[in-house]
C-alpha positions, 0 to 999 in steps of 0.5 A: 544494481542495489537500489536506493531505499525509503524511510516511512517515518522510523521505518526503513523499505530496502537496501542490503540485509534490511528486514521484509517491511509490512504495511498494512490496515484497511482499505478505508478509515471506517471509524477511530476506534476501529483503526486505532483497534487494528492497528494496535492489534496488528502492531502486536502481531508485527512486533512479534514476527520483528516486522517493521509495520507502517498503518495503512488507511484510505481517508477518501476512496475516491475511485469505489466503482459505484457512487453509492461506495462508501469513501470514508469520512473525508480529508480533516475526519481522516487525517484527525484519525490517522494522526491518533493511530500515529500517536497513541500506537506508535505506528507510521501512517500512509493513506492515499492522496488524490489530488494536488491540493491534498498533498499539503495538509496530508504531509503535515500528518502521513508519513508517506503519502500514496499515488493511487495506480490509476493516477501514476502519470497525473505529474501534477499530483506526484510534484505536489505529493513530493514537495509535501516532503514525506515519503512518496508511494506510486502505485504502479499503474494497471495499464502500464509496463514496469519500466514506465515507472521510471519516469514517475520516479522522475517526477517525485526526484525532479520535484527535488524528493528522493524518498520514493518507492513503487509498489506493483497491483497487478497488471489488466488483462482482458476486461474483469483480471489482473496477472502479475509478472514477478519480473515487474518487480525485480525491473522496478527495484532497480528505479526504486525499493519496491512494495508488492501489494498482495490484496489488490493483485488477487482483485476483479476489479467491478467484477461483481457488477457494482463493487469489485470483486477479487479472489482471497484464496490466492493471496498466499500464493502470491505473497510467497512468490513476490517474498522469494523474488525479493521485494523490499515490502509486503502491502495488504488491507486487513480486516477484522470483519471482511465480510462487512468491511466498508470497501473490497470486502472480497480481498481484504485478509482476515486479521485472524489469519495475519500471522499465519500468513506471516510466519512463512513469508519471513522464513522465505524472506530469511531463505534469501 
């Protein structure tokens, strides 16, 4: 069943012979001149592989696992810096939205708007992000089986918003894991184009007592077996410093490395 596709301003997510779209950024808006300096330098690398690049930025990460996380500059800060991004590199803009009352003034600005995972049944945030009228982003829930999107899907299309995708994170197993089911996606693209989110698949989430934690070095490998089963999207944070990024430092893909990683998911992606 071909499913319907997204469009995240010029960009369009699915649909026959429609080319592996990135979204990608950091995990938090930790400063203007630092989005605005990776999102042109990962825009450059995107344009070169002919990838369609939506920016991706949290302006709040209201779910750090510690109080003392640092959650980025705010709603008005943020949104202010994500609206340069979209203006002077030319790039569609995402970021998370929390809450209901947030969905209006973010749909003035984003392109899509992003339900965190842990929020994917809350129906009143989806009916707000929906009637914003941009694209909607559910992240799959990490207590949930794939064909429960369904109905979060439902409620963004009932709000009267077609323009819906999902992206799967990686699903909880035990108390400190997550594990992918390449199935899930497949199961979802037949409710909505499908993104796979490679950085927080590879996440422990608090698994380092405070902060979560994550394994990098797998990130690769689940990237390619996402890109082989056929997602419409590939959804990463990327960082210049990962080390000293501001939030999940432990997954959080090099900038350096961004292309290397690229080139041959597009090669798997032209394989299909």
């Amino acid at each position: 069943m071909e499913c319907a596709t997204g469009q995240i301003g010029s960009v369009r997510i699915g649909g026959e012979g429609r080319p592996l779209a990135l979204i990608a950024g950091p995990c938090v808006v930790e400063s203007a001149d630092h989005a605005l300096r990776l999102a042109e330098a990962i825009s450059t690398i995107a344009a070169a592989l002919d990838m369609p690049l939506v920016f991706k930025a949290s302006y709040d990460k209201a779910n750090r696992s510690s109080i003392h996380s640092f959650r980025g500059p705010g709603l008005e800060a943020g949104l202010e810096i994500l609206s340069r991004v979209r203006r002077e590199i030319g790039v569609p803009v995402l970021s998370d939205v929390h809450e209901p009352a947030q969905a209006e003034p973010a749909g003035r600005v984003l392109d899509c708007l992003q339900v965190p995972a842990f929020l994917c049944r809350q129906t009143d945030l989806l009916v707000a992000c929906a009637r914003a009228g941009k694209c909607v982003n559910i992240k799959k829930g990490q207590f949930l089986a794939p064909h429960k999107m369904r109905l979060a899907v439902e409620k963004v299309r009932q709000a009267g918003n077609e323009n819906v995708l999902l992206t799967e994170r990686g699903t909880m197993f035990g108390y400190g894991s997550l594990v992918n089911d390449m199935t899930a996606l497949q199961v979802m693209r037949e409710y909505a184009p499908v993104v796979f989110d490679a950085t927080h698949s590879v996440q422990n989430p608090a698994g380092e007592g405070n902060v979560t934690g994550g394994q990098r070095q797998f990130l690769p490998l689940l990237a390619r077996a996402a890109v082989a089963v056929g997602v419409d999207a590939l959804f990463m944070e990327v960082h210049d410093d990962p080390d000293h990024a501001k939030s999940d430092a432990a997954t959080v893909w090099p900038l350096d490395q961004l292309e290397m990683l690229l080139k041959p998911l597009m090669r798997i992606r032209a394989a299909l």
